[in-house]
PDB file of N, CA, C and O in Angstrom:
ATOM      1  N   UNK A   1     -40.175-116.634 -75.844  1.00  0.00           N
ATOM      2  CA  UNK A   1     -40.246-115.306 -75.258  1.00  0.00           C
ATOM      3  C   UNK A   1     -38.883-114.970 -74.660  1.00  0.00           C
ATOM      4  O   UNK A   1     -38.117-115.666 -73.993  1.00  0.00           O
ATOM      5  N   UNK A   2     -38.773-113.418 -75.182  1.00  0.00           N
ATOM      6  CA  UNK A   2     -37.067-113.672 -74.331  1.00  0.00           C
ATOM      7  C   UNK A   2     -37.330-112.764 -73.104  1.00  0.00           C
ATOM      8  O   UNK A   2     -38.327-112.095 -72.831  1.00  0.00           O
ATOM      9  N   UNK A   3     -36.432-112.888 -72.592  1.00  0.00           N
ATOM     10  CA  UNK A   3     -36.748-112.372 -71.161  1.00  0.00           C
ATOM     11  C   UNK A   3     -36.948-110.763 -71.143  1.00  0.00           C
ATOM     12  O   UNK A   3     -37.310-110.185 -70.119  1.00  0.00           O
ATOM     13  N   UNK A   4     -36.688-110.101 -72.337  1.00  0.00           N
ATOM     14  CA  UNK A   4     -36.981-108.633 -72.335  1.00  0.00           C
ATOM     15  C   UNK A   4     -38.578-108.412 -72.523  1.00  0.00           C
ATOM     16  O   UNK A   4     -39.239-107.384 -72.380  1.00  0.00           O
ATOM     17  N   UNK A   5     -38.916-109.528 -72.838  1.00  0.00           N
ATOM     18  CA  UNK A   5     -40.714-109.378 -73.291  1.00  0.00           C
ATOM     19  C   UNK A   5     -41.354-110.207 -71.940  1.00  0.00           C
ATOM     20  O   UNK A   5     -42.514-110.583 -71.776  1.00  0.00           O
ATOM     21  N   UNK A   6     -40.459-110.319 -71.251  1.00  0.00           N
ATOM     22  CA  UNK A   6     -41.285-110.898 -69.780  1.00  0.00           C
ATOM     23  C   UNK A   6     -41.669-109.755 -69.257  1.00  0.00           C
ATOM     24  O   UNK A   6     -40.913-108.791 -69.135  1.00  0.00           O
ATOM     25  N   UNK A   7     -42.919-109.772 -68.894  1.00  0.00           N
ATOM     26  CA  UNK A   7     -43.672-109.397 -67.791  1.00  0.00           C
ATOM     27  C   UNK A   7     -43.615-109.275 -66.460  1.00  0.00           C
ATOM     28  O   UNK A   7     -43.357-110.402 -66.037  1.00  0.00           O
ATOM     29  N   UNK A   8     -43.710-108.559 -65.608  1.00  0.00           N
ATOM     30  CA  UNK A   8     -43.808-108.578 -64.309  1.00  0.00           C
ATOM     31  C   UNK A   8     -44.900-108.088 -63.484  1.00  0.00           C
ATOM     32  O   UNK A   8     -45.657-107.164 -63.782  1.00  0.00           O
ATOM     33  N   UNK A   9     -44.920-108.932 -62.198  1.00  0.00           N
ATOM     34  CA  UNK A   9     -45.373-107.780 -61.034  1.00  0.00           C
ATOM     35  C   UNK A   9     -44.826-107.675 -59.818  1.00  0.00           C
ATOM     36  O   UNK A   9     -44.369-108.511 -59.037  1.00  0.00           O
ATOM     37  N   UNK A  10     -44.931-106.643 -59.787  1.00  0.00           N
ATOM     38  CA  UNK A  10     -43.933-105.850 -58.820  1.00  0.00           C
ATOM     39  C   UNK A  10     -44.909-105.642 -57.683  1.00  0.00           C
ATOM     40  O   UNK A  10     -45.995-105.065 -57.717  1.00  0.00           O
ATOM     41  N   UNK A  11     -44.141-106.381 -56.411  1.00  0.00           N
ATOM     42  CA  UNK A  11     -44.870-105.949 -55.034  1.00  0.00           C
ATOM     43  C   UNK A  11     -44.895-104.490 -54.546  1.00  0.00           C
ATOM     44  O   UNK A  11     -44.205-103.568 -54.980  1.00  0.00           O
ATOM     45  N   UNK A  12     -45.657-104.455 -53.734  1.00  0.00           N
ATOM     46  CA  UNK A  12     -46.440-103.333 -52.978  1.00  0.00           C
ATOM     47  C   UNK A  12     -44.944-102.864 -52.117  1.00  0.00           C
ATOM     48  O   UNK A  12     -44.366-101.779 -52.192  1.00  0.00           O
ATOM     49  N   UNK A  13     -44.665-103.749 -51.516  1.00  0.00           N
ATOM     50  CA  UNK A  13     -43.165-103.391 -51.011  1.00  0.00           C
ATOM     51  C   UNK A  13     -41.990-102.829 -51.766  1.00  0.00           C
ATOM     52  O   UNK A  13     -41.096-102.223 -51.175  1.00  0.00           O
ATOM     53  N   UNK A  14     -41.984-103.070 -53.370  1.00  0.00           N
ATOM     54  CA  UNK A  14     -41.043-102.687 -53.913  1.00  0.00           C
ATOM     55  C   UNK A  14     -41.073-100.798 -53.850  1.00  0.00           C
ATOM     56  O   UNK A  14     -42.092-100.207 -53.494  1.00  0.00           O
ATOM     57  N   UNK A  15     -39.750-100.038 -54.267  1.00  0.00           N
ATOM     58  CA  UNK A  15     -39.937 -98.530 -54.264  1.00  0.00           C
ATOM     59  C   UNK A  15     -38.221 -97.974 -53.970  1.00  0.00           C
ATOM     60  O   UNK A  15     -37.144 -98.491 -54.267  1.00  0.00           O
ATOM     61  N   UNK A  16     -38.548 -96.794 -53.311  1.00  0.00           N
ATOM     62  CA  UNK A  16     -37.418 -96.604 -52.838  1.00  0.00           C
ATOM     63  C   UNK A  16     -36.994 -96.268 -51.180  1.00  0.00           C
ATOM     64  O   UNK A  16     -37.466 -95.453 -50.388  1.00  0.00           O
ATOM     65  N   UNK A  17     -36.122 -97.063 -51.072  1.00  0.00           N
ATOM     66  CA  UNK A  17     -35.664 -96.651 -49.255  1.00  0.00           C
ATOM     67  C   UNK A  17     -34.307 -96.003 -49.447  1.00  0.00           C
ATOM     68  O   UNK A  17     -33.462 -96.073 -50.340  1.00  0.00           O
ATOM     69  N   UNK A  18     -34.409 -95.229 -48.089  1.00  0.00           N
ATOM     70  CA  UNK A  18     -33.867 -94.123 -47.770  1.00  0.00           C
ATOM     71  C   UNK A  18     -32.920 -94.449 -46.095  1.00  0.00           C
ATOM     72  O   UNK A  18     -33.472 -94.319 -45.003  1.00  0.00           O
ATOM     73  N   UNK A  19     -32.150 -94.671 -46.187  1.00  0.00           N
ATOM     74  CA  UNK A  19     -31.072 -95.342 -44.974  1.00  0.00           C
ATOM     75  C   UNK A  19     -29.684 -94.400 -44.405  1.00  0.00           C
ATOM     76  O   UNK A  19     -28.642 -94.568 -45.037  1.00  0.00           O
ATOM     77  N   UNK A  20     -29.669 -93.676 -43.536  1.00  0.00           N
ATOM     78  CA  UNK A  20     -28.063 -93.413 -43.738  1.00  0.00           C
ATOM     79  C   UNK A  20     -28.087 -92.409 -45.074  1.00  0.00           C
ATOM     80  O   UNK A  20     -27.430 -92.755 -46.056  1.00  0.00           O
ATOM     81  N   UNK A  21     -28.551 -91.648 -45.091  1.00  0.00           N
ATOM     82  CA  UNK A  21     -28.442 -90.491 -46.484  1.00  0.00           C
ATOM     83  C   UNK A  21     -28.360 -91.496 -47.785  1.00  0.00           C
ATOM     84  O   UNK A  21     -28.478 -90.872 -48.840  1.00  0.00           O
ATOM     85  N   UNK A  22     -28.236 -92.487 -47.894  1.00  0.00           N
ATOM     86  CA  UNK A  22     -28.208 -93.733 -48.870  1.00  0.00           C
ATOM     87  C   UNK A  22     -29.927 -93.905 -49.556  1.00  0.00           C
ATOM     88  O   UNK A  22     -30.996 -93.625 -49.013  1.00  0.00           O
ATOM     89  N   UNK A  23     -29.793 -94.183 -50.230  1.00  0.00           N
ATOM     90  CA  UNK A  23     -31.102 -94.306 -51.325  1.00  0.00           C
ATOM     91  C   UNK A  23     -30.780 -95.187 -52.215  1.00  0.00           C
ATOM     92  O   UNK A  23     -30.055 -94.921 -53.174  1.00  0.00           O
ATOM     93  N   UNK A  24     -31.377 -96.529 -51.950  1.00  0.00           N
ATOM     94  CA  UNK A  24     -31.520 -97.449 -52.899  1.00  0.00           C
ATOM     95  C   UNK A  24     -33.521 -97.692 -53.660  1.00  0.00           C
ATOM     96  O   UNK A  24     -34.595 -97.152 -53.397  1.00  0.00           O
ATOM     97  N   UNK A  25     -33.111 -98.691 -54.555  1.00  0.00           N
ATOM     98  CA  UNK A  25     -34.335 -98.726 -55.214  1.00  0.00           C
ATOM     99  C   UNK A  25     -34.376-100.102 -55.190  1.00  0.00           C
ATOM    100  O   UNK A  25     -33.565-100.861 -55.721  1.00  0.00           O
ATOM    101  N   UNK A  26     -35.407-100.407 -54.518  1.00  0.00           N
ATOM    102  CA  UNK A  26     -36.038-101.384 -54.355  1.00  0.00           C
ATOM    103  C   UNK A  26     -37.510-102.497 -55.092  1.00  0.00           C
ATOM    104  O   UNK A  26     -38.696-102.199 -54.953  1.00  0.00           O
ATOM    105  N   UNK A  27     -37.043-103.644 -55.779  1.00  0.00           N
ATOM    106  CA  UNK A  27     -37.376-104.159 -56.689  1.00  0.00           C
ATOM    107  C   UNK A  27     -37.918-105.494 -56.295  1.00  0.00           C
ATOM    108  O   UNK A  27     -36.862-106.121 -56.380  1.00  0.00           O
ATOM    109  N   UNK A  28     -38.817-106.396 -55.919  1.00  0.00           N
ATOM    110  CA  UNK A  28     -39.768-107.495 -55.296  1.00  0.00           C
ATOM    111  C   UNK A  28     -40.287-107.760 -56.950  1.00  0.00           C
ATOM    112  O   UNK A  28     -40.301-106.878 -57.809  1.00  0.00           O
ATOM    113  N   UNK A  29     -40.599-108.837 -57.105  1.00  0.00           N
ATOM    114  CA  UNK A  29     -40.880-109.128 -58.310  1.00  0.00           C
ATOM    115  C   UNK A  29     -41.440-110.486 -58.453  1.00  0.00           C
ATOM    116  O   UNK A  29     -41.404-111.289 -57.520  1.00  0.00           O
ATOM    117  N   UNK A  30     -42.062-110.815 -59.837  1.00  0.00           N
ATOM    118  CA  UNK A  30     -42.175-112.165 -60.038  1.00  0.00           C
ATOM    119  C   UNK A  30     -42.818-112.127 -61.665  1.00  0.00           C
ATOM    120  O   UNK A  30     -43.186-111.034 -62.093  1.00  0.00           O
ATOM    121  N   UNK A  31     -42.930-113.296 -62.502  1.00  0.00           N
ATOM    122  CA  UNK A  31     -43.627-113.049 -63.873  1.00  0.00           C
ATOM    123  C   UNK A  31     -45.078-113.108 -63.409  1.00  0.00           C
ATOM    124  O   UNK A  31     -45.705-113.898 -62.704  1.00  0.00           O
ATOM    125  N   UNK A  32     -45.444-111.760 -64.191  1.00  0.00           N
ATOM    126  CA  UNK A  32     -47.017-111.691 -63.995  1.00  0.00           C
ATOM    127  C   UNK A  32     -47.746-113.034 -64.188  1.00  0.00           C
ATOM    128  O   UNK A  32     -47.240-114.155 -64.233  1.00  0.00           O
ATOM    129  N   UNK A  33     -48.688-112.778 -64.264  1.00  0.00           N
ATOM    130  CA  UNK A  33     -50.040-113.922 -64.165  1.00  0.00           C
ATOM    131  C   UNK A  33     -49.817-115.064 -63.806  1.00  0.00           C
ATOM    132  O   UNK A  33     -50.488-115.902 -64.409  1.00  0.00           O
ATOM    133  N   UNK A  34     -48.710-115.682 -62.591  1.00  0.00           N
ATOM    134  CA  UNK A  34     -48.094-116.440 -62.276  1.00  0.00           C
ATOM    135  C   UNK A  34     -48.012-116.689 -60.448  1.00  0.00           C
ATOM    136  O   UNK A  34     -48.089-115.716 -59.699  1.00  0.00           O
ATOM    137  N   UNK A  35     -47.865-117.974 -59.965  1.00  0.00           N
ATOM    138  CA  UNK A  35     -47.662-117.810 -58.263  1.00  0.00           C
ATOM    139  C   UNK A  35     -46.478-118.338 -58.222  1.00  0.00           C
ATOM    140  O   UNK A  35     -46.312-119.315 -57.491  1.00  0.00           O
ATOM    141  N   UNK A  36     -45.457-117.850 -58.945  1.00  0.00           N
ATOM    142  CA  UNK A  36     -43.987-118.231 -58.622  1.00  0.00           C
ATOM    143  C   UNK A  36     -43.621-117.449 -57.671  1.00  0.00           C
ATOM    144  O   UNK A  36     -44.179-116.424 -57.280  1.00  0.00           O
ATOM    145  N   UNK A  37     -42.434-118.065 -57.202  1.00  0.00           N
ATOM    146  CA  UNK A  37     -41.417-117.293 -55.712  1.00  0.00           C
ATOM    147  C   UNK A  37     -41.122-115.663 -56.391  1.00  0.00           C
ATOM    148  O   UNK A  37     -40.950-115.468 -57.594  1.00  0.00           O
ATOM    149  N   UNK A  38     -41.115-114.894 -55.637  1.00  0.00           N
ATOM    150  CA  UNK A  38     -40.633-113.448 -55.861  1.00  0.00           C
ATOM    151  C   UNK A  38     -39.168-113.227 -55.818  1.00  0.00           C
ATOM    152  O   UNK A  38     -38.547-114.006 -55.095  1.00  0.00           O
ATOM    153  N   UNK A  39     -38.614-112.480 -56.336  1.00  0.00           N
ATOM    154  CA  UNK A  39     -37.312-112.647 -56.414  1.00  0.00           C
ATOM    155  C   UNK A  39     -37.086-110.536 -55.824  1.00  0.00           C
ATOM    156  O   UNK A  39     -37.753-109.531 -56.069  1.00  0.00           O
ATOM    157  N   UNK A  40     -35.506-110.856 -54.820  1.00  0.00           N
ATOM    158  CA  UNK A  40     -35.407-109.443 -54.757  1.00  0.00           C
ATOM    159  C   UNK A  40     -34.324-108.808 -55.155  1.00  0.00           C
ATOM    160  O   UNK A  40     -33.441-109.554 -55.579  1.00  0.00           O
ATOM    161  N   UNK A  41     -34.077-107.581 -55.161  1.00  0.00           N
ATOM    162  CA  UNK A  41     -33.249-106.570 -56.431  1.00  0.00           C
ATOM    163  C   UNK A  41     -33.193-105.589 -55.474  1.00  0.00           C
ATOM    164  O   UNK A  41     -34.060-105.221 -54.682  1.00  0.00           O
ATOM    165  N   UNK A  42     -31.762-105.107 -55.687  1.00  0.00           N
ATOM    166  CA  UNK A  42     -31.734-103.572 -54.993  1.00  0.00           C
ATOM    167  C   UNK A  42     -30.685-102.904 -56.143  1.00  0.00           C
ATOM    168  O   UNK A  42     -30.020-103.733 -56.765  1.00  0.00           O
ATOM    169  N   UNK A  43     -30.537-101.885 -56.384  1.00  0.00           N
ATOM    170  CA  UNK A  43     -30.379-101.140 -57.367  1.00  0.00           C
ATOM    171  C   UNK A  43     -29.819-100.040 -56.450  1.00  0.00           C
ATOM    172  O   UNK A  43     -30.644 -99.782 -55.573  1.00  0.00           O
ATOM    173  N   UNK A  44     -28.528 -99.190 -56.337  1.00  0.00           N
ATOM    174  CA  UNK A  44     -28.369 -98.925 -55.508  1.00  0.00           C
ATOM    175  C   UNK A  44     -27.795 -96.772 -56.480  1.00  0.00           C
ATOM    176  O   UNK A  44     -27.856 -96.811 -57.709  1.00  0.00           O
ATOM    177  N   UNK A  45     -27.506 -95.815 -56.078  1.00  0.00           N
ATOM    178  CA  UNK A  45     -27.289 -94.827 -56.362  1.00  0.00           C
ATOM    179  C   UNK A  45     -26.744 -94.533 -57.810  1.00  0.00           C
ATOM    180  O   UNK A  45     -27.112 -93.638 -58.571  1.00  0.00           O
ATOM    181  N   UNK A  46     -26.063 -95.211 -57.953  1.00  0.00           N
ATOM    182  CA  UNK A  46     -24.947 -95.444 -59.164  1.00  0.00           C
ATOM    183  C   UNK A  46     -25.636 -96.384 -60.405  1.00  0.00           C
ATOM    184  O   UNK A  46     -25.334 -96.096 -61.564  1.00  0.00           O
ATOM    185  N   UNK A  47     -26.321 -97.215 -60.210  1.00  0.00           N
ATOM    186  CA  UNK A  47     -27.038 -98.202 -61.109  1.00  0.00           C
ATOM    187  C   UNK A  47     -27.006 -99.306 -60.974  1.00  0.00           C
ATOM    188  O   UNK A  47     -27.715-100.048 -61.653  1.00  0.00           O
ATOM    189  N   UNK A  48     -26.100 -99.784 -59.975  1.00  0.00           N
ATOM    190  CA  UNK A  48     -25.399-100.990 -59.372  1.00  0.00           C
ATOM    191  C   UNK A  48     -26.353-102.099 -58.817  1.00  0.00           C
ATOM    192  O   UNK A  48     -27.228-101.860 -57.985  1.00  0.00           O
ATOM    193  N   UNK A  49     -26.066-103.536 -59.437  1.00  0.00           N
ATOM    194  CA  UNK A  49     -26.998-103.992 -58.605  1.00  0.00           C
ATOM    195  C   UNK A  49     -26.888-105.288 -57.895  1.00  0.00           C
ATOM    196  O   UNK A  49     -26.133-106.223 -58.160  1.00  0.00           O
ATOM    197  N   UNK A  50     -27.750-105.189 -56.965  1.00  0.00           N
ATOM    198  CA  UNK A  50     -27.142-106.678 -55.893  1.00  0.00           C
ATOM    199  C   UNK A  50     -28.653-107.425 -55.858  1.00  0.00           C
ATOM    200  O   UNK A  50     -29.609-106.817 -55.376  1.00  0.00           O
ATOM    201  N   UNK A  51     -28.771-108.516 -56.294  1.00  0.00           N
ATOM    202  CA  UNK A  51     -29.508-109.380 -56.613  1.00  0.00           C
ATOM    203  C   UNK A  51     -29.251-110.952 -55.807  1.00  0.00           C
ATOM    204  O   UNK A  51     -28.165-111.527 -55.890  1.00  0.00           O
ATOM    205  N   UNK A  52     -30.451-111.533 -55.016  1.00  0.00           N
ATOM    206  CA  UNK A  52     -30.722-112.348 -54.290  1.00  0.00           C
ATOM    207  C   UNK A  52     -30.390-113.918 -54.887  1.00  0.00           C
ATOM    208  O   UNK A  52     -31.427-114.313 -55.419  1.00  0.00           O
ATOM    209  N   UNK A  53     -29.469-114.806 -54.974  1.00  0.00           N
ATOM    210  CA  UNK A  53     -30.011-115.892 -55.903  1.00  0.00           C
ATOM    211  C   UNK A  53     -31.046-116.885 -55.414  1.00  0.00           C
ATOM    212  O   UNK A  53     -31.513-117.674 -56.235  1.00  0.00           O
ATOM    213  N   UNK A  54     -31.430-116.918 -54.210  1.00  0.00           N
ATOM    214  CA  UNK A  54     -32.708-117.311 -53.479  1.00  0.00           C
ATOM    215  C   UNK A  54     -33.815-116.747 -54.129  1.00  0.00           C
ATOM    216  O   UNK A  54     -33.603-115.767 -54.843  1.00  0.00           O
ATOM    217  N   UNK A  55     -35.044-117.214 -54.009  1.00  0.00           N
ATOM    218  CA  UNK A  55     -36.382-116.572 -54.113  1.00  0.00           C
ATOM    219  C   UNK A  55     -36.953-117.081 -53.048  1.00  0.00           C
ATOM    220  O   UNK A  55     -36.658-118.053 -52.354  1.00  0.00           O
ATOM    221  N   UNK A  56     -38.144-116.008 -52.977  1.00  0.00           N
ATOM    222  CA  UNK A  56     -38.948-115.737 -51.799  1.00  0.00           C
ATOM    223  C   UNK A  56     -40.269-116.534 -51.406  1.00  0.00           C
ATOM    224  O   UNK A  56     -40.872-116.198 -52.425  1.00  0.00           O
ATOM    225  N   UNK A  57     -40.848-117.029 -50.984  1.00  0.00           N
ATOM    226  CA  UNK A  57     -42.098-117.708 -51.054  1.00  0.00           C
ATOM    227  C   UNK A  57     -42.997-116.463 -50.995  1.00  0.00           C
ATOM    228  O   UNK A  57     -44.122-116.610 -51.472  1.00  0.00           O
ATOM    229  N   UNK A  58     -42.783-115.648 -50.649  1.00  0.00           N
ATOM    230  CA  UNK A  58     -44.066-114.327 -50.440  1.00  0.00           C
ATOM    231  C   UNK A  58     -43.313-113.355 -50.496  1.00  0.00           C
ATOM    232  O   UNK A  58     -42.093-113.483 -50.399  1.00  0.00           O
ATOM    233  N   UNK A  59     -43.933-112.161 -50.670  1.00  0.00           N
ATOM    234  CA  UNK A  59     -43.317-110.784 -51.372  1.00  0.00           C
ATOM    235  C   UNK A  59     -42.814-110.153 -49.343  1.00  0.00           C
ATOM    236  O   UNK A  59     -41.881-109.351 -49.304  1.00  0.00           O
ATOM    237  N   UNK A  60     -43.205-110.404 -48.481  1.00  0.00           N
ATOM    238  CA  UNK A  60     -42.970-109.772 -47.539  1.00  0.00           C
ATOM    239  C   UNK A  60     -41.909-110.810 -47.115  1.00  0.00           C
ATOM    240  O   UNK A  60     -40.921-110.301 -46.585  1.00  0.00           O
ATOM    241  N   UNK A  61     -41.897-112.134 -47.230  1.00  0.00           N
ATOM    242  CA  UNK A  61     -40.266-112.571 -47.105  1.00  0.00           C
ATOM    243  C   UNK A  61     -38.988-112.132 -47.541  1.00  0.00           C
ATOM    244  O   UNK A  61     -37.892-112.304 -47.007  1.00  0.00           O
ATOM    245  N   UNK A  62     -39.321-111.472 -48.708  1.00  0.00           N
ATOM    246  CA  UNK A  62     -38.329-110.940 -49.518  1.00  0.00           C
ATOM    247  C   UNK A  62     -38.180-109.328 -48.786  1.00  0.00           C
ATOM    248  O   UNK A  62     -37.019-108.983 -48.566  1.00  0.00           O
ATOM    249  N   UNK A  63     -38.975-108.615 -48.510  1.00  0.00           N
ATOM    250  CA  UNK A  63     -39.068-107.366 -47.802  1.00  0.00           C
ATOM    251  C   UNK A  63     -38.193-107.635 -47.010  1.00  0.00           C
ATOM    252  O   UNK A  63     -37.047-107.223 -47.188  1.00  0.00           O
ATOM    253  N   UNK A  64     -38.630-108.599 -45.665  1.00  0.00           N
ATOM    254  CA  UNK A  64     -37.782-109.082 -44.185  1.00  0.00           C
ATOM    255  C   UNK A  64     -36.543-108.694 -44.685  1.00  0.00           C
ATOM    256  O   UNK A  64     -35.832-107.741 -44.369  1.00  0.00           O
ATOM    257  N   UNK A  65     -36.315-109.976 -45.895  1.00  0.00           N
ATOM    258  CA  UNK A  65     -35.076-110.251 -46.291  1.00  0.00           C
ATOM    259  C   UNK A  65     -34.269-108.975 -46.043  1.00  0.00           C
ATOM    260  O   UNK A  65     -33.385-108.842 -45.196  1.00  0.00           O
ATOM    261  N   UNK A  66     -34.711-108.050 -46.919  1.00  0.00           N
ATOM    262  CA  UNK A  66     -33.795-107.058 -47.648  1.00  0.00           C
ATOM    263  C   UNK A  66     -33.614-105.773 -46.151  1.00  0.00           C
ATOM    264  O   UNK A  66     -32.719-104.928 -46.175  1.00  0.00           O
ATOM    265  N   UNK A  67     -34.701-105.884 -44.886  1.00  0.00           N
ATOM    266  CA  UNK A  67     -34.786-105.565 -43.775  1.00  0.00           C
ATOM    267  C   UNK A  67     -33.662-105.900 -43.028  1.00  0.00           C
ATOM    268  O   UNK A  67     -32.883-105.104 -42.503  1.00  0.00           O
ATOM    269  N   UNK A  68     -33.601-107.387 -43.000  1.00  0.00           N
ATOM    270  CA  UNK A  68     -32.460-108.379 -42.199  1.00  0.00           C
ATOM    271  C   UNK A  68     -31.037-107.636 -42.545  1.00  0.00           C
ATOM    272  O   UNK A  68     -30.233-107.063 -41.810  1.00  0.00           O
ATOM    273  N   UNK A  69     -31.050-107.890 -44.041  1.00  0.00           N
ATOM    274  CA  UNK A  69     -29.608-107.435 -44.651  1.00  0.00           C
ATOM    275  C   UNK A  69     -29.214-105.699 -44.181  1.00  0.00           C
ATOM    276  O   UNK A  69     -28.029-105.456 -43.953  1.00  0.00           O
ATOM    277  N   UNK A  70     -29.762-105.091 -44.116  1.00  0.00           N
ATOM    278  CA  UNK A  70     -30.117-103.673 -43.820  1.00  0.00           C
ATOM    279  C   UNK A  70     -29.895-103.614 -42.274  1.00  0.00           C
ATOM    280  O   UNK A  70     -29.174-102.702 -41.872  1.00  0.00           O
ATOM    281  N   UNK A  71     -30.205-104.116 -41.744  1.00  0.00           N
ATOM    282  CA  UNK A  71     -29.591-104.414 -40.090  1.00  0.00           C
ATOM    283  C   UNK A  71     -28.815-105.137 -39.847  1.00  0.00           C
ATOM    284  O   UNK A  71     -28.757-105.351 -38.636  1.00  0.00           O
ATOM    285  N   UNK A  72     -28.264-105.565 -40.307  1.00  0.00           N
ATOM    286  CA  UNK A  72     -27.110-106.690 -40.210  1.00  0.00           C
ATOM    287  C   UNK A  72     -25.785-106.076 -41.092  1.00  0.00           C
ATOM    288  O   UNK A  72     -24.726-105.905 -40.490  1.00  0.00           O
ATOM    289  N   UNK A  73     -25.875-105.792 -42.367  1.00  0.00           N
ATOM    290  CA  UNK A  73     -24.834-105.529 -42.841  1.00  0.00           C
ATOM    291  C   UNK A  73     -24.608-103.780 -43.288  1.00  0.00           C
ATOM    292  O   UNK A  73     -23.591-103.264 -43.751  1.00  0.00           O
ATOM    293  N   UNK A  74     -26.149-103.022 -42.909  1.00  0.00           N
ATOM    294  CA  UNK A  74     -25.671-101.930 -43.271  1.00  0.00           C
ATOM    295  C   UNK A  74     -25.983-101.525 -44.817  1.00  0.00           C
ATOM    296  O   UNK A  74     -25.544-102.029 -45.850  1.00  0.00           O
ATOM    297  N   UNK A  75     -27.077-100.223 -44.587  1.00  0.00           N
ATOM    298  CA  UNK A  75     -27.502 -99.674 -46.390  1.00  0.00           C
ATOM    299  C   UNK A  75     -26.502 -99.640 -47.535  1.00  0.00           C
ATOM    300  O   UNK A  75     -26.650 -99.905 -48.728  1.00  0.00           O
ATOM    301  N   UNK A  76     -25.186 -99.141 -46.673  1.00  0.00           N
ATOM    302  CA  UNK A  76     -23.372 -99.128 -47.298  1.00  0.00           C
ATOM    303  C   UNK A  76     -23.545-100.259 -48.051  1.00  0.00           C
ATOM    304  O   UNK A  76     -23.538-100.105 -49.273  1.00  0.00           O
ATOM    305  N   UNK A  77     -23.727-101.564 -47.523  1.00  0.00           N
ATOM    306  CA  UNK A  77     -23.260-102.768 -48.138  1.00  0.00           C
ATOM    307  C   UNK A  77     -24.013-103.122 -49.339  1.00  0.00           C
ATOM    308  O   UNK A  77     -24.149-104.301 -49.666  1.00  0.00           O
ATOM    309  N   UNK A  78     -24.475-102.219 -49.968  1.00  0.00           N
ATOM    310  CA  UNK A  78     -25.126-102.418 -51.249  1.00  0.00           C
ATOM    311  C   UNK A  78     -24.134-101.578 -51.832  1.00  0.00           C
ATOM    312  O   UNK A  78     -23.695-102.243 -52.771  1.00  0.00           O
ATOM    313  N   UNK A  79     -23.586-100.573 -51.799  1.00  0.00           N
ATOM    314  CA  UNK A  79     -23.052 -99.890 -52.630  1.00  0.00           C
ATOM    315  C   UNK A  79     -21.329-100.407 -52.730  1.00  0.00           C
ATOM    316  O   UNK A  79     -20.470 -99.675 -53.220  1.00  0.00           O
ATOM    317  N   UNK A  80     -21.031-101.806 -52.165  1.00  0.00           N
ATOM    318  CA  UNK A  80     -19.580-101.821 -52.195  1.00  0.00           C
ATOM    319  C   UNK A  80     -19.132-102.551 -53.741  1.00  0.00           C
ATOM    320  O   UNK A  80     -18.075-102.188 -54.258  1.00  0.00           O
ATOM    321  N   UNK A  81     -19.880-103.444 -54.332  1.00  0.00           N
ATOM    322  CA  UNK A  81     -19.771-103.887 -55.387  1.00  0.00           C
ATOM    323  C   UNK A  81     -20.587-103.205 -56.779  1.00  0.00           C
ATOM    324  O   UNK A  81     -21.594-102.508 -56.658  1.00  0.00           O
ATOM    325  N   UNK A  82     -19.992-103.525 -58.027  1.00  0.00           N
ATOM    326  CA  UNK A  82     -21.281-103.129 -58.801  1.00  0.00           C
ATOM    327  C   UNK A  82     -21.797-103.962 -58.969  1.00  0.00           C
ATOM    328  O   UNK A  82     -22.976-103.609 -58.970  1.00  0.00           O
ATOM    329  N   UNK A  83     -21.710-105.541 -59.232  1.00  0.00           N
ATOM    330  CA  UNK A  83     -22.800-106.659 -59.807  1.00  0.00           C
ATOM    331  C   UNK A  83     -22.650-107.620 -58.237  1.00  0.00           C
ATOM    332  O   UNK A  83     -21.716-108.416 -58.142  1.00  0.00           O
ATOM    333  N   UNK A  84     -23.745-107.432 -56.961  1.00  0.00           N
ATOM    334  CA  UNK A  84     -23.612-108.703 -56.162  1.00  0.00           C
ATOM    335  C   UNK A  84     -24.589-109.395 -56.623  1.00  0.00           C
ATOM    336  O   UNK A  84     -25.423-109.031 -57.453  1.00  0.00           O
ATOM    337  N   UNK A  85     -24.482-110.647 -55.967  1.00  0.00           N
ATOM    338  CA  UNK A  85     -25.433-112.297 -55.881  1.00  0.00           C
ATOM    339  C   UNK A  85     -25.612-112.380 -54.056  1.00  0.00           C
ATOM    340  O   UNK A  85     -24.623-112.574 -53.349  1.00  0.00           O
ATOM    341  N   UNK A  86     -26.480-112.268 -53.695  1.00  0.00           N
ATOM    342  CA  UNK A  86     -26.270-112.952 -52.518  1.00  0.00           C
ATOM    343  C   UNK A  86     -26.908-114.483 -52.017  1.00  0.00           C
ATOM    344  O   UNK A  86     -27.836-115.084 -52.558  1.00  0.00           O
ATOM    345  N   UNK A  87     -26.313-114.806 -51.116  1.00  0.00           N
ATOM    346  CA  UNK A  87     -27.284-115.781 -50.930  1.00  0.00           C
ATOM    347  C   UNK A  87     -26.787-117.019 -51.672  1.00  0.00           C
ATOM    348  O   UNK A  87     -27.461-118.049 -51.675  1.00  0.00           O
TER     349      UNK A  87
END
């Protein structure tokens, strides 16, 4: 299976937030029919995206997460790169 025919599900938390006139899109994830770690994604105005290399044990860890980063570094700090890794 290649990874374009993977499946997902997407948490209840995933969508879009709205920060600072900033609007990113927000992405919580994991392969469907599965209890693997969730992984998180932000996708930011432009198409840009900054991606976690950690995973989450629960979809609201990954929320915090992307909360933490958002108070700490600022909605801006998604839009300074086009491809981040964090973590």
């Amino acid at each position: 299976m290649t990874e374009n025919d993977q499946k997902f599900e997407f948490s209840e938390f995933s969508g879009e937030f709205v920060d600072d006139e900033v609007t990113v899109i927000l992405r919580i994830y994991r392969p469907a029919g599965t209890n693997l770690d969730w992984t998180l994604e932000v996708f930011d105005e432009e198409g840009n995206t900054t991606i976690w290399n950690d995973t989450f044990d629960t979809d609201r860890d990954a929320f915090e997460e992307f909360l933490a980063t958002v108070q700490r570094d600022g909605i801006r700090s998604f839009l300074d790169e086009p491809v981040q890794r964090l973590h």
